[in-house]
Backbone bond lengths (Angstrom), bond angles and torsions (degrees), N, CA, C in turn:
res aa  C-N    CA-C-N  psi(-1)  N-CA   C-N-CA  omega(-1)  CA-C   N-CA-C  phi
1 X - - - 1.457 - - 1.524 109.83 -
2 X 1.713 111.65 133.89 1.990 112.81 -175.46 1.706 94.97 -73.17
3 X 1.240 125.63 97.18 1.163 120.55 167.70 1.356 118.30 -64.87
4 X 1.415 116.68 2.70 1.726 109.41 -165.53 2.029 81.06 -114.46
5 X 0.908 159.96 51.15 1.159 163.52 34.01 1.205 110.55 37.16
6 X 1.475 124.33 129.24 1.959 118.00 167.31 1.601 105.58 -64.50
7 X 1.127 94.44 153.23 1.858 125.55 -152.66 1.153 129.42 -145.95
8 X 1.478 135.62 144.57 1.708 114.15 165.53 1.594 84.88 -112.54
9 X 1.096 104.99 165.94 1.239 113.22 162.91 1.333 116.57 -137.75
10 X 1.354 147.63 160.33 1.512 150.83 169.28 1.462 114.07 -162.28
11 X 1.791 107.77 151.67 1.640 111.43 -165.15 1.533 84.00 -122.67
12 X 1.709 101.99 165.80 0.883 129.81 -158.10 1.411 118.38 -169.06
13 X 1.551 109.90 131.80 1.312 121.99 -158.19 2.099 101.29 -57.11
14 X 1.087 100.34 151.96 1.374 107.98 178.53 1.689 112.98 -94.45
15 X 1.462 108.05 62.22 1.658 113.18 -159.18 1.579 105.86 -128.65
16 X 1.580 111.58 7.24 1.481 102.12 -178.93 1.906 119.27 -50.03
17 X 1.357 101.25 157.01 1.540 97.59 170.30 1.365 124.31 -49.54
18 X 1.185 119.21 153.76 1.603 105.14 169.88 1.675 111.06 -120.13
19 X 1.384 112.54 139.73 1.344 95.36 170.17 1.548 132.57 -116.96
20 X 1.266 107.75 157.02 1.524 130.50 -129.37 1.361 82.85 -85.53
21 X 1.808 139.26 87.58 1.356 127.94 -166.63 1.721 97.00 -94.52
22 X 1.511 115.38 8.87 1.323 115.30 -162.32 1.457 117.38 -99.60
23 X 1.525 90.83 -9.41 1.812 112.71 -177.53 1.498 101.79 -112.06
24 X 1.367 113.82 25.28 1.519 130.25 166.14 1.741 110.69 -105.08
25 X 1.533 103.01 -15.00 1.393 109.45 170.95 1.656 114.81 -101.82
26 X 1.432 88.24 147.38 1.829 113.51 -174.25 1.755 99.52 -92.03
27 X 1.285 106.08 130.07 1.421 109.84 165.81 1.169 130.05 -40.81
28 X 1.773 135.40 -14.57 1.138 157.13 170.52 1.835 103.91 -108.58
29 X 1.271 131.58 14.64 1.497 111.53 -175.78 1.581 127.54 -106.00
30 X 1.452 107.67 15.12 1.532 127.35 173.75 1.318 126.52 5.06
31 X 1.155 142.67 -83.91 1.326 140.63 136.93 1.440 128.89 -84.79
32 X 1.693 119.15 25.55 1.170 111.69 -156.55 1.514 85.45 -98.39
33 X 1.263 109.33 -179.41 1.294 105.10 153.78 1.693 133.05 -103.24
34 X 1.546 112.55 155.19 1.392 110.66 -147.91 2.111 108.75 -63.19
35 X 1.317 75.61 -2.89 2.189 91.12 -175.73 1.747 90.56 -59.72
36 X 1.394 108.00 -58.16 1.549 124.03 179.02 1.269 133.72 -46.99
37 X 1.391 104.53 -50.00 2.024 127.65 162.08 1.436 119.97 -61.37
38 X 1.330 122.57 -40.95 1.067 120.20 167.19 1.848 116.58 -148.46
39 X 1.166 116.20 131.39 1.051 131.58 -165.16 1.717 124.22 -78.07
40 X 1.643 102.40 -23.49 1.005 116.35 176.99 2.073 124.55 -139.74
41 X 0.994 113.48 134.26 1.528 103.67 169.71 1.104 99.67 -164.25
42 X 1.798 100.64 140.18 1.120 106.03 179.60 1.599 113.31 -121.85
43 X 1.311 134.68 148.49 1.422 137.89 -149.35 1.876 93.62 -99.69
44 X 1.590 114.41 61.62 1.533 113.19 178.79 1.592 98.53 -117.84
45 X 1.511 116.74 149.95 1.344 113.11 -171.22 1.395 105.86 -89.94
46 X 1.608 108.09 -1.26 1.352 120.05 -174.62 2.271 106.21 -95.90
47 X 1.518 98.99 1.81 1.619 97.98 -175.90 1.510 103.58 -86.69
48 X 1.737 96.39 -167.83 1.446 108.41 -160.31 1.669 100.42 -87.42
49 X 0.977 117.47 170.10 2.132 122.80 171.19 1.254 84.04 -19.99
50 X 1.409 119.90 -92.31 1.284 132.72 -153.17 2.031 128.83 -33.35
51 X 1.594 90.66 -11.53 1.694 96.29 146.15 0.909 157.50 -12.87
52 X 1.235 149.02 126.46 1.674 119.45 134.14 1.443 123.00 -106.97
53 X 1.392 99.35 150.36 1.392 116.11 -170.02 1.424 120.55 -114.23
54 X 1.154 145.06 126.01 1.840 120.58 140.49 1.242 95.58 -115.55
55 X 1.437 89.36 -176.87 1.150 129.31 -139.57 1.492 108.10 -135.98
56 X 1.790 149.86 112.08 1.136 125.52 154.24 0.960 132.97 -65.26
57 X 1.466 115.67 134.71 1.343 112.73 -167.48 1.293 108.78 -81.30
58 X 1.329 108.68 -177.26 1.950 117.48 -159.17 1.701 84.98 -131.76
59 X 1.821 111.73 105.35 1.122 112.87 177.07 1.529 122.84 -72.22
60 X 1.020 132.16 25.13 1.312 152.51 -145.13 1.445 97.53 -124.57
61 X 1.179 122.04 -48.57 1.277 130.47 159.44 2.195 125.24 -43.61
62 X 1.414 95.39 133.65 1.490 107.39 179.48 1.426 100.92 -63.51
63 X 1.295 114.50 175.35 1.442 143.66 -178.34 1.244 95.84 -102.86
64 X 1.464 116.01 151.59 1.862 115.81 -174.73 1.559 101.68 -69.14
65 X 1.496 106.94 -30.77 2.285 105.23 -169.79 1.464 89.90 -106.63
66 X 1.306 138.54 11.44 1.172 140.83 -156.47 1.571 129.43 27.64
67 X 1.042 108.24 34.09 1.110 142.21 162.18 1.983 124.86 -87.87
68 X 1.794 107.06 112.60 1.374 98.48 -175.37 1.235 106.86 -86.69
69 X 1.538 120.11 179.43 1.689 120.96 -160.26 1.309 75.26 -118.68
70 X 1.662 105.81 140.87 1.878 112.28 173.75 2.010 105.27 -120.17
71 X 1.501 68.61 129.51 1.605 93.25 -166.92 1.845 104.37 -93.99
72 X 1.318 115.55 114.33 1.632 98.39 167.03 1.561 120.39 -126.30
73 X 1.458 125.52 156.18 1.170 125.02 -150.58 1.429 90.65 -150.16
74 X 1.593 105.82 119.98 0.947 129.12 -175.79 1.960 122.22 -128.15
75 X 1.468 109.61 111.84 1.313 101.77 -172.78 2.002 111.98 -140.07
76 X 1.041 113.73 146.62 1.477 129.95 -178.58 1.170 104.62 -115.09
77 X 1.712 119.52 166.69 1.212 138.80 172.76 1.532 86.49 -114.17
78 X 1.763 106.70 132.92 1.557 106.83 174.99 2.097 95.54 -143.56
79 X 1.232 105.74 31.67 1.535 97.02 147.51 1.618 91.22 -173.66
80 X 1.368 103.76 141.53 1.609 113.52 173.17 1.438 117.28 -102.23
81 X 1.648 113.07 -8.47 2.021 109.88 165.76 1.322 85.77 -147.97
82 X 1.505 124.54 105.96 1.582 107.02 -15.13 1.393 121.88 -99.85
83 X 1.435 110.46 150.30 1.495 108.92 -175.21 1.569 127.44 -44.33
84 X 1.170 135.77 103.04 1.422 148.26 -168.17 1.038 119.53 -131.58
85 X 1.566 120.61 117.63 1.029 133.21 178.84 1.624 127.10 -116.96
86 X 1.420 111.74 131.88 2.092 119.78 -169.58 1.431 93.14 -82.09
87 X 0.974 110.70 143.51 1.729 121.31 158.35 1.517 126.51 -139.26
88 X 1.022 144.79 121.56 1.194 161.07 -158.52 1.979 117.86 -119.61
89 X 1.462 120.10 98.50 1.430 111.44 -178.24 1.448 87.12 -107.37
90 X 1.693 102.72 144.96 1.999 106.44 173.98 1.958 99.74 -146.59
91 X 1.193 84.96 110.55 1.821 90.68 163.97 1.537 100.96 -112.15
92 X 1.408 103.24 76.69 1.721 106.08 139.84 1.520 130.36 12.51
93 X 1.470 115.82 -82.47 0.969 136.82 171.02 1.537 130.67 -48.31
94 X 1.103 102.81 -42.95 1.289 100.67 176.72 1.907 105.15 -108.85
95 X 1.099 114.86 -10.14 1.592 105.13 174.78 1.276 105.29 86.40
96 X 1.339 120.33 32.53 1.358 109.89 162.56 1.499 107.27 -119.24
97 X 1.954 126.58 148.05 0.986 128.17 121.94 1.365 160.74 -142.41
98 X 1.282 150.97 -147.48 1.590 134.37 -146.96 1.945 92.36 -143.49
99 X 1.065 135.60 114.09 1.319 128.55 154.78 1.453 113.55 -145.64
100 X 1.666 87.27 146.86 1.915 83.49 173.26 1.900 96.16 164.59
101 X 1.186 107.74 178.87 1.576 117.28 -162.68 1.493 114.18 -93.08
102 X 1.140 113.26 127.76 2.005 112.99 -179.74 1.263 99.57 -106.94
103 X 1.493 110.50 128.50 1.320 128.44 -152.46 1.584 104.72 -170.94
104 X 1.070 119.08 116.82 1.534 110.71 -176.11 1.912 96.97 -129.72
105 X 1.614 106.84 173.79 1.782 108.46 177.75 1.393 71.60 -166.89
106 X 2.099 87.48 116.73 1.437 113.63 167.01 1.709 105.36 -110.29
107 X 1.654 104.81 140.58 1.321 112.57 177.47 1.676 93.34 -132.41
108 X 1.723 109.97 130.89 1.036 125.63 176.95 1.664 116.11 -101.42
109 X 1.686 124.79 97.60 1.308 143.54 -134.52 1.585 103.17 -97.25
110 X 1.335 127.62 -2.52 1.348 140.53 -163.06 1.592 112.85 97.27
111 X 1.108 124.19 -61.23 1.733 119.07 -176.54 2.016 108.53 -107.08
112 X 1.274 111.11 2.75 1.664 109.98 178.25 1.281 96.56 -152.17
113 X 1.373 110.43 176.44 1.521 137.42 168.02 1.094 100.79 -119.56
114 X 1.602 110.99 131.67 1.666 126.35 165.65 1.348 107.06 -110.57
115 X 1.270 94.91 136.36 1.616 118.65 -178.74 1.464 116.19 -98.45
116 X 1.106 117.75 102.01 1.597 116.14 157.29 1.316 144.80 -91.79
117 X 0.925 155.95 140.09 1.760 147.36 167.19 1.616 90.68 -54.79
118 X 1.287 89.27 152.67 1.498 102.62 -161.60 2.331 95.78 -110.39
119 X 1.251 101.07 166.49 1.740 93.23 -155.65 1.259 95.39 -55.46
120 X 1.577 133.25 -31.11 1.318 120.58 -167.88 1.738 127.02 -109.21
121 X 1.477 87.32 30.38 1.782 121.53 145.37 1.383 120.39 -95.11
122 X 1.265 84.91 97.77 1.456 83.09 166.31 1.820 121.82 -135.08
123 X 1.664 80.85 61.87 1.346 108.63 169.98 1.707 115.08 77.01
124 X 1.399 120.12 -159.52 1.949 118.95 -161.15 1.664 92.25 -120.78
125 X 1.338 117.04 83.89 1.445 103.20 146.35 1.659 139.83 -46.86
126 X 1.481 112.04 111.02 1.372 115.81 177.92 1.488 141.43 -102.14
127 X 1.328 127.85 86.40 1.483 127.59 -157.88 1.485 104.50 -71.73
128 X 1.372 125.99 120.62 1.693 127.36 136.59 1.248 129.54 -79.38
129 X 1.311 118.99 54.98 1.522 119.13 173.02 1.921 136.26 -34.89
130 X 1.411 86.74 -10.33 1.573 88.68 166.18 1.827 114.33 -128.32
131 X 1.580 88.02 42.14 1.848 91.28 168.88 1.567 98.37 -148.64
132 X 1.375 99.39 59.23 1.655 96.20 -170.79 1.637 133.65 84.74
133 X 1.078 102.00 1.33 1.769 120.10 -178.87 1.485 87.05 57.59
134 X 1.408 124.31 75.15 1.303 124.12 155.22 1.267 116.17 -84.52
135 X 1.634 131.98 158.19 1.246 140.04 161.41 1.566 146.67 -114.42
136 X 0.676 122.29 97.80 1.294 117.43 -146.73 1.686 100.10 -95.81
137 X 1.074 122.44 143.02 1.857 143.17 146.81 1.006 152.91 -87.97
138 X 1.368 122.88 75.30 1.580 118.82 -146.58 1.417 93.64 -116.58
139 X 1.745 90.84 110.59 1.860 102.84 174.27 1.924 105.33 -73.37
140 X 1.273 92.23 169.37 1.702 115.24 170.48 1.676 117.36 -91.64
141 X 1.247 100.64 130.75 1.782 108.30 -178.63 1.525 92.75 -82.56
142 X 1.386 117.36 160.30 1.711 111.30 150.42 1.657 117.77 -69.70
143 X 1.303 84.71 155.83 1.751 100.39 -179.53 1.522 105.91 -128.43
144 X 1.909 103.28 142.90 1.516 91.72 -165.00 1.832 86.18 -116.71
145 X 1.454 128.53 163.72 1.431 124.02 154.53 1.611 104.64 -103.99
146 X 1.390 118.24 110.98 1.493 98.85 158.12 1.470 122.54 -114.31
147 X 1.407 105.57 -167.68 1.439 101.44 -173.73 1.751 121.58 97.51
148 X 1.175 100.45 3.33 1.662 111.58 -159.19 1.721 92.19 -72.29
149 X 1.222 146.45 -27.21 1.620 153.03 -141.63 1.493 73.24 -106.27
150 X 1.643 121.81 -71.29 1.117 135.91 -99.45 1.894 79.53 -81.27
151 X 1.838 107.97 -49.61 1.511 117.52 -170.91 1.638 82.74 121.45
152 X 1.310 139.79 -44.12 1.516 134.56 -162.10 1.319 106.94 -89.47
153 X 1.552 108.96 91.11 2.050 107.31 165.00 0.808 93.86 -45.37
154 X 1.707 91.97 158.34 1.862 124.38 156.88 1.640 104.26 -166.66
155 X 0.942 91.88 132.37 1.795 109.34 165.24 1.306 138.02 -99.12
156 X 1.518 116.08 97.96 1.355 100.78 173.78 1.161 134.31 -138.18
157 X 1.261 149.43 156.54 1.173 167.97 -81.06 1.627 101.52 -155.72
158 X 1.754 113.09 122.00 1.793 97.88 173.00 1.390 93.38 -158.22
159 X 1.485 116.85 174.48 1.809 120.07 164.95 2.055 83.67 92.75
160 X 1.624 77.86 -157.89 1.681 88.69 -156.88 1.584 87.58 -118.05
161 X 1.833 111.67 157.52 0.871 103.62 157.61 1.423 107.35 -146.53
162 X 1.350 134.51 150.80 1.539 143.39 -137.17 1.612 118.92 -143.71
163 X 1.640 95.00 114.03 1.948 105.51 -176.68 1.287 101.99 -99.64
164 X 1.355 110.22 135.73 1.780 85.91 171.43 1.735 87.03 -151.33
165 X 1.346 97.92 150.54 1.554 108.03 174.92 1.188 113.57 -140.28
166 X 1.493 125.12 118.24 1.802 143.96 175.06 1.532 109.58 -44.01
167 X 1.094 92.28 -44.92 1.605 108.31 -150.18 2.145 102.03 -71.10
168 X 0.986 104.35 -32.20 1.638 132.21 177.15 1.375 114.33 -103.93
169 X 1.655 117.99 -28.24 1.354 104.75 -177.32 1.496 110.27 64.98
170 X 1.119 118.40 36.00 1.808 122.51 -172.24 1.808 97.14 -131.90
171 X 1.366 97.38 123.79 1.978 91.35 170.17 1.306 77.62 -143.28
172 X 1.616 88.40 178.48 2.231 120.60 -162.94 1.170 85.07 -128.20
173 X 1.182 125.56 140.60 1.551 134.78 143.90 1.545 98.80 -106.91
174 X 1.739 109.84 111.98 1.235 107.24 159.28 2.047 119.50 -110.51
175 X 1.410 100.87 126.89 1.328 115.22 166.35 1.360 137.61 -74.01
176 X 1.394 130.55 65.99 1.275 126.33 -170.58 1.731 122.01 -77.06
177 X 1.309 91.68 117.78 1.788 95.64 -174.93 1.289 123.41 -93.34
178 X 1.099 132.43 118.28 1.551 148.35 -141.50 1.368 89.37 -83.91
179 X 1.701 110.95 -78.19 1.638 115.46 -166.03 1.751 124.90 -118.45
180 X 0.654 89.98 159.35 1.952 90.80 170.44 1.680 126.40 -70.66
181 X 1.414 81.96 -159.76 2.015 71.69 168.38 1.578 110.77 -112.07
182 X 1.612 109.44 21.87 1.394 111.19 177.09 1.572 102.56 -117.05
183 X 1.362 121.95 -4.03 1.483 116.14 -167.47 1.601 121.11 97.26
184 X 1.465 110.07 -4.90 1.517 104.46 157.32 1.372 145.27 -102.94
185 X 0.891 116.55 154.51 1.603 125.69 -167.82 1.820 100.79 -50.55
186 X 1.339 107.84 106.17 1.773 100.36 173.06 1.602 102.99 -88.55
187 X 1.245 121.21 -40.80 2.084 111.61 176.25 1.470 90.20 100.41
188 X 1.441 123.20 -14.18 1.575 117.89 -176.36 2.051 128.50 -54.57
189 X 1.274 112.12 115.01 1.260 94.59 179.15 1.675 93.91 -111.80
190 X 1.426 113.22 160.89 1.858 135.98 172.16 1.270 96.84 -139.70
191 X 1.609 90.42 143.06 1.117 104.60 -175.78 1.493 124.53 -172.74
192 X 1.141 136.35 153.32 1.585 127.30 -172.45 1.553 125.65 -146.18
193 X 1.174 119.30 131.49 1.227 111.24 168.89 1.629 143.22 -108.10
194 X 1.300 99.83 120.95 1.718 107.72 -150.06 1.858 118.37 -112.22
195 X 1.097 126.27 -179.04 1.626 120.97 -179.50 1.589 100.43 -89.64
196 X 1.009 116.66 137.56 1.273 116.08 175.60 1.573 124.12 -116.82
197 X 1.480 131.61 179.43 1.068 96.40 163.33 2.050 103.48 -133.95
198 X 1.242 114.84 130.43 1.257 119.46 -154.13 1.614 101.63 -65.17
199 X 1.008 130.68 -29.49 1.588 128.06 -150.81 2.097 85.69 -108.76
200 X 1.212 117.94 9.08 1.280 106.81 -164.51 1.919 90.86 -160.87
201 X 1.492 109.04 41.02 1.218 113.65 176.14 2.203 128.39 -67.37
202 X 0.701 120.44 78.53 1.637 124.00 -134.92 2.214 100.10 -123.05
203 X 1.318 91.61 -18.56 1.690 92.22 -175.97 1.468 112.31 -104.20
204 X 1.069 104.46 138.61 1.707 112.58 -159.18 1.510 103.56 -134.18
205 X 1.483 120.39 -15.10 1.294 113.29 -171.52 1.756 110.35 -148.77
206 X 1.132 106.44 146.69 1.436 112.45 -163.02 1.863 100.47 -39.67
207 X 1.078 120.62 -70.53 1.563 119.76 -177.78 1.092 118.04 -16.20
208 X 1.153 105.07 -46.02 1.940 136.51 -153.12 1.440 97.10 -49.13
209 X 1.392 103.09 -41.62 1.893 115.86 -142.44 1.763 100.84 -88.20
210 X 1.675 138.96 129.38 1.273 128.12 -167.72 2.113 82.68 -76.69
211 X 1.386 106.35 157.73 1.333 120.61 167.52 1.931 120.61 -53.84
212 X 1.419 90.79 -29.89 1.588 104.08 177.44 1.630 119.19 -58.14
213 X 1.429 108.59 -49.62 1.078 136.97 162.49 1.816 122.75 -33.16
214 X 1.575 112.56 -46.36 1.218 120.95 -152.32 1.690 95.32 -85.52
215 X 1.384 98.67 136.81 1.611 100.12 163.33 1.377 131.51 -98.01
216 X 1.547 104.81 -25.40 1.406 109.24 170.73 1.537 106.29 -159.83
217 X 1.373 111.16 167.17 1.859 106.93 170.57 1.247 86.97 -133.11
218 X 1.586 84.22 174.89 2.019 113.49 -178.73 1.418 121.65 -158.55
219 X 1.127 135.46 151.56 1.304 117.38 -163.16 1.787 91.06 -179.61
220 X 1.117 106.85 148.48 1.397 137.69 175.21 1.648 146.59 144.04
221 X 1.011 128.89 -170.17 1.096 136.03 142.33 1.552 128.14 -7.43
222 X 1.677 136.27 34.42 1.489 109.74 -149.29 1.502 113.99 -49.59
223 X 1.244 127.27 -39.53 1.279 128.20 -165.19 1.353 107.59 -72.96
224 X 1.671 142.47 9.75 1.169 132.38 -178.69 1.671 84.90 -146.33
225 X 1.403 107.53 -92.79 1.873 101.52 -151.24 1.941 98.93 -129.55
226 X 1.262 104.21 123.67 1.657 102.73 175.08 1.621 118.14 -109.42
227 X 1.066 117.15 132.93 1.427 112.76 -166.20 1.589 110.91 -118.01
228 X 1.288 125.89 157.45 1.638 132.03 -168.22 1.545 118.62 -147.44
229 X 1.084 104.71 166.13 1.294 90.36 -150.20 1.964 82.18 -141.42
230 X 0.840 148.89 122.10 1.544 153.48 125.43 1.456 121.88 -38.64
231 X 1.593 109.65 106.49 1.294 129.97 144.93 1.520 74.71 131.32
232 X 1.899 118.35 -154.37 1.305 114.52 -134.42 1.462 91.77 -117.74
233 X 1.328 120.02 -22.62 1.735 128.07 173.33 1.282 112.25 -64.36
234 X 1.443 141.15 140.75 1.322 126.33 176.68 1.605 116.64 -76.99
């Protein structure tokens, strides 16, 4: 990335949550893997040790070297029909970064606006350069606005949306469910993460995937609490 390009940049305390991948291990799971040690966990602040938790952090708080991590974000407009925009996030420091195209396609349905990624979205590429230069792909679900007649916004979330990484052979199929069986907005996403195979990428929907395959599921509430479960049983 031309970092000498115009830029914002901003620092930030080095206080994110951390998570506890150690209370993902079974007293018996040695080299196994943690799918094997324990069969189930769920991410409630109300579960047993065997949890996971975060925590928000309290920005008020020092940095361990007291030193903040500087984050810069850098983006252009590089087509005006249709409007398209590059964006570039880079934290240095820790070896991570964010690129990919902002591009949206709005259709106005009579009572909402639906939001789409537009063809030349194709979602937020994410580099971890210090876990193997992995890459990650995280497509866009549609987004609807309703309420526009009514005077009462609401936002919601539907369709599929898709992580997938080469480098691990690991993708998410997430399912976001718009409505119920009465017509209201549930906020519910499902979803799972399974082995894939990159050169033979072909499953798009939870069914799709054999049970053998799956490493973990998740499902809930996005706007309040989502819970997961390790190995292929929920």
């Amino acid at each position: 990335t031309d970092l000498t390009a115009p830029q914002c940049n901003w620092e930030t305390e080095d206080n994110a949550p951390k998570i506890n991948t150690t209370a993902l291990k079974g007293p018996t799971s040695g080299n196994a893997s943690s799918a094997s040690s324990i069969r189930s966990v769920k991410a409630d602040k109300n579960a047993s040790t065997n949890s996971l938790s975060l925590t928000v952090p309290k920005h008020s708080l020092a940095t361990p070297d007291g030193r903040p991590v500087r984050i810069s974000y850098l983006t252009e407009q590089t087509s005006h029909h249709p409007p398209v925009s590059a964006y570039a996030v880079i934290c240095p420091d820790r070896g991570l970064s964010a690129r990919g195209f902002d591009q949206i396609s709005a259709k106005f349905t009579g009572t909402s606006v639906r939001v789409l990624p537009g063809e030349h979205n194709l979602g937020i590429f994410i580099d971890i350069e210090k876990r193997g230069n992995e890459t990650y792909q995280l497509t866009h679900p549609a987004a609807s606005l309703g309420g526009i007649l009514r005077g009462t916004l609401s936002v919601s979330v539907s369709e599929m949306a898709y992580i997938t990484c080469p480098k691990t052979k690991l993708k998410t199929i997430l399912h976001y469910i718009e409505a119920g069986w009465l017509g209201r907005s549930t906020n519910r996403v499902e979803g799972i993460i399974f082995r894939y195979d990159p050169e033979n990428d072909n499953k798009t929907t939870i069914k799709d995937v054999p049970e053998a395959d799956i490493v973990a599921r998740l499902g809930g509430p996005w706007r309040e609490k989502i819970e997961f479960t390790l190995g292929p049983k929920p």
